[in-house]
N, C-alpha and C positions, 0 to 999 in steps of 0.2 A: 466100630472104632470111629472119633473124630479123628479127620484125616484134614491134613492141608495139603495140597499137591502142587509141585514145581512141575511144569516142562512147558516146551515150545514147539520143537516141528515133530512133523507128522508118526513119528516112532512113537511119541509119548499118546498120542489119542487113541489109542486102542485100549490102553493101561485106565483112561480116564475114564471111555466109555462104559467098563465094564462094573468101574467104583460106582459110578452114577447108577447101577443096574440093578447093582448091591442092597438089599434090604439091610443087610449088617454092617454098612458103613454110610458114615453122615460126611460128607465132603463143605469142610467147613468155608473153603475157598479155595480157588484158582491162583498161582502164582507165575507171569507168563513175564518173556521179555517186554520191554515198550515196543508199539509200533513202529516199525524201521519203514524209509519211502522204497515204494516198491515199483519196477514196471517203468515204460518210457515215462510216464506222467510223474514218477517220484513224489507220486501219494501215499502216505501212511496208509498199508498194510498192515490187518488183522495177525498172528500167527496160524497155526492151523490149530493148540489147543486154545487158544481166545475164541475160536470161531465155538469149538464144541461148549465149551463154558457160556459161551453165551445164550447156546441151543438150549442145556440142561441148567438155565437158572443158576449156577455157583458167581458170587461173591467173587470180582475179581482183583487182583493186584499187580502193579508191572512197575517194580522199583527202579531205577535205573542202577541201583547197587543195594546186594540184601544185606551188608551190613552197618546199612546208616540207621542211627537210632531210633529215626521217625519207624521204621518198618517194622524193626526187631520188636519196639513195643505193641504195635499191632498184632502181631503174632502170639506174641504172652497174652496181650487179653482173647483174643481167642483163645486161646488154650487147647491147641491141638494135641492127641495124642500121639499120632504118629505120624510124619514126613514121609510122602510120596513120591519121589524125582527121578523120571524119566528125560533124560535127554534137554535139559532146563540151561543150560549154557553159561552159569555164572558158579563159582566154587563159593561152598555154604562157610561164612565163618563157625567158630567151637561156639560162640555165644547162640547164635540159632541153634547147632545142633544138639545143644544140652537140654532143650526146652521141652520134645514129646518125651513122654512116660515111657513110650516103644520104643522110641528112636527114629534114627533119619533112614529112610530104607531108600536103597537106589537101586533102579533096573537099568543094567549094562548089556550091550550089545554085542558080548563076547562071552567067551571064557575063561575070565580071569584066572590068574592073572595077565594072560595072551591079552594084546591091543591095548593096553593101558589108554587112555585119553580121546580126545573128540569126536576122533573121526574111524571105530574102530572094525566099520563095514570094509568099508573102502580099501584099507589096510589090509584085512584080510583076502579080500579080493586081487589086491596090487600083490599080492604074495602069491598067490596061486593058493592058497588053503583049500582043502574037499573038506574042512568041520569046523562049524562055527558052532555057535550058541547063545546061552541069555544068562544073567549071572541076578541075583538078586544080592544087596551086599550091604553092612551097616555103613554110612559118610561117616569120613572123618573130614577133617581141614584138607588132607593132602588126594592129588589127584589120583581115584580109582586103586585106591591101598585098604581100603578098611575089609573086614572080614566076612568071608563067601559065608550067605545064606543056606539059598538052594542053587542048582544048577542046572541047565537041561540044552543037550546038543541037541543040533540041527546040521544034517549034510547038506553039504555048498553044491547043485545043481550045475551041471557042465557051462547051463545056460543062464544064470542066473546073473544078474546086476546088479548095482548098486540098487535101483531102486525093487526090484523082486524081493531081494534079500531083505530089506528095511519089512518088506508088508509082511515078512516071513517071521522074521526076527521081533518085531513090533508084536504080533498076534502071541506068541510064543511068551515073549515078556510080560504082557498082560497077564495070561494065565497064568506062570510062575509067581508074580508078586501077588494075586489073589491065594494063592495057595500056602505063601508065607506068612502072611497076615494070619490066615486058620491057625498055623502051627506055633505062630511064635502067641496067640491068644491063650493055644493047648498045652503051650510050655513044652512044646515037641521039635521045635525049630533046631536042628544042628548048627554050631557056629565053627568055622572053618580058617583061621589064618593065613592068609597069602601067601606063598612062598617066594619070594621078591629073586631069588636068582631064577628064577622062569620067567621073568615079567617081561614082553615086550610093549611097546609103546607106539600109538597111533596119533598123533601130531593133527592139529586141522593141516587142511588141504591149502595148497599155494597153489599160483597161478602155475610155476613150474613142472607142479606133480602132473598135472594134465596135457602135458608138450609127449607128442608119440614120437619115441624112438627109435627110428628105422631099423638102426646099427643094432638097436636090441634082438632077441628072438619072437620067433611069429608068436610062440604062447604069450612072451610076456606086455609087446604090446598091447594082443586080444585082453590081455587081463585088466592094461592101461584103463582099456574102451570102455569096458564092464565095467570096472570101479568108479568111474568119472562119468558115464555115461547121462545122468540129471544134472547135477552140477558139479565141478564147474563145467562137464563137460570135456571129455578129449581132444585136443587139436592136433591141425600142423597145418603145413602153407603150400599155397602150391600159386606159382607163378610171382608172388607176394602178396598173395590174399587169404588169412584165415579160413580155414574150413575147418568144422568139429566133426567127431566121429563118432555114431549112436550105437552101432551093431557092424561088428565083423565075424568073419570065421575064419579058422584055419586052411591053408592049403596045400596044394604041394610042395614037395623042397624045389629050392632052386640053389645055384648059385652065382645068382644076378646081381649088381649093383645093390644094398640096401636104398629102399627109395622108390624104386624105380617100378615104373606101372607094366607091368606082364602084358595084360590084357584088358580088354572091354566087354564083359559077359552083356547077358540079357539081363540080368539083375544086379551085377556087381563091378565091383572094381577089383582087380586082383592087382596084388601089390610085394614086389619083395623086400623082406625080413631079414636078417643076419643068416638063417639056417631056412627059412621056408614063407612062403607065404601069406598072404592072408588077402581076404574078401573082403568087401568092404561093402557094407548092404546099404545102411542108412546114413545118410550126410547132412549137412547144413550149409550151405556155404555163409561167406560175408554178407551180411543183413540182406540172408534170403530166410526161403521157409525148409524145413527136413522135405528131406526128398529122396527116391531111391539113390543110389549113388551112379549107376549107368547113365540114368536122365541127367543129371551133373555133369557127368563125362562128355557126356554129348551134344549137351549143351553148348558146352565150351570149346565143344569140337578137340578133344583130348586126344593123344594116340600112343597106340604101344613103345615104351621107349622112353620115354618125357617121365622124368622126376618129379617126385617132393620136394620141396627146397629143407637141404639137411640142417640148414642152421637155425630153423625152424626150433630145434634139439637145446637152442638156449632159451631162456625168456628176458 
């Protein structure tokens, strides 16, 4: 198949690597966001599929909107057959997407209709969900609505993250949408209609979503950590200084102040929750480097008794 492929961060590169690997598909070009300034220096930044596009020779494009006319008519003279879009961050107008012969195919990071929109690792993670999976589906105009492909779950690991889950989920996606292409070529591909009162909906992330909530339960902020864990990242304050949080676990129950620091382990922080505990393994503080969270503690000479600061809980 000619193929033109959308995406941007790192979920979509596994999808692309594999089209590239494909003797049965010709990858007619790369369609990536612009480079955004990245890093203290606020240098323009590659994305992570610009970088593989660049590896594997594809023809690339970075509109800053796909439907100004200059783009859409590049796209007709190429003449793609079918649209690849993984995790590409711009909603496709009807006039691209009536253009491949196959259609627009999009690989989602859920189980549609579950997670509707951006952000829908995360989501499921801030939920506590034990099953996720990968959705393969035709674009329409509207967000994460058009009609289930194929589909294939993946169970949520006790210990999993935001970013495990992406490598998990990413790989998973890959093989599904090769597998669609075969089917929908063999005239075998099932077409599936959403059921829209199932749907829930996953929102990009705010600086908000990642403030830990003390007053919450020890599972749901561990869940906060996980989901937020690469970016933005988990916070909360202590003394009035920023610190994020990379990895906790659960502990025992207590019925302490939420907030409030139990203990100084050898590796951890322990901290109480609304109903129980939690550990708190790896930290960051204010423009430092990750660090265990004991060496944190001790650093700053911390002691059992001494708070989170709770108002931390707004942004």
């Amino acid at each position: 198949m000619r193929i033109l492929f959308f995406g941007t961060s790192s979920f979509a590169v596994p999808t692309l690597h594999l089209l590239s690997k494909s003797s049965e598909h010709d990858i007619l070009g790369v369609v990536t966001q612009p480079d955004r300034p990245r890093g203290r220096g606020r240098q323009p930044g590659f994305s992570p599929v610009k970088q593989l596009a660049l590896e594997i020779g594809a023809p690339i494009f970075q509109p800053e909107i796909v439907k100004s006319p200059s783009f859409i008519g590049e796209v007709q003279k190429i003449a793609p057959e079918v649209f690849v879009l993984a995790s590409y961050g711009q909603i496709i107008p009807r006039k691209l997407l009536n253009i491949p012969k196959y259609g627009p195919i999009n690989v989602h990071a859920s189980l549609l209709p579950a997670w509707r929109g951006a952000a829908p690792i995360q989501h499921s993670l801030l939920n506590g969900d034990h099953e996720t999976g990968a959705t393969t589906m035709w674009m329409t105009p509207s967000l994460d609505r058009g009609d289930i492909l194929l589909q294939r779950s993946l169970p949520i690991d006790p210990d999993d993250d935001s970013d495990s889950l992406t490598s998990k989920l990413s790989e998973l996606g890959a093989d599904l949408l090769l597998e669609t292409l075969d089917r929908l070529v063999e005239g075998s591909c099932p077409i599936t209609p959403q059921d829209d009162s199932r749907a829930t909906y996953a929102p990009s992330l705010q600086s908000e979503d990642a403030v830990i909530r003390w007053e919450q339960s020890a599972e749901m902020c561990r869940n906060r950590i996980r989901a937020m864990c690469s970016k933005p990242g988990a916070f909360t304050s202590f003394a009035g200084r920023r610190i994020k949080i990379y990895t906790a676990a659960i502990s025992v129950e207590t019925n302490i102040a939420p907030g409030t620091i139990l203990s100084i382990e050898h590796d951890s922080v322990v901290v109480a929750c609304s109903d129980r505990a939690i550990e708190l393994r790896e930290v960051q503080p204010e423009s430092g480097r990750r660090m265990n969270a004991s060496d944190w503690a001790r650093g700053i000479r911390i002691k059992a008794g001494e708070k989170f600061d709770m108002e931390s809980s707004s942004v």
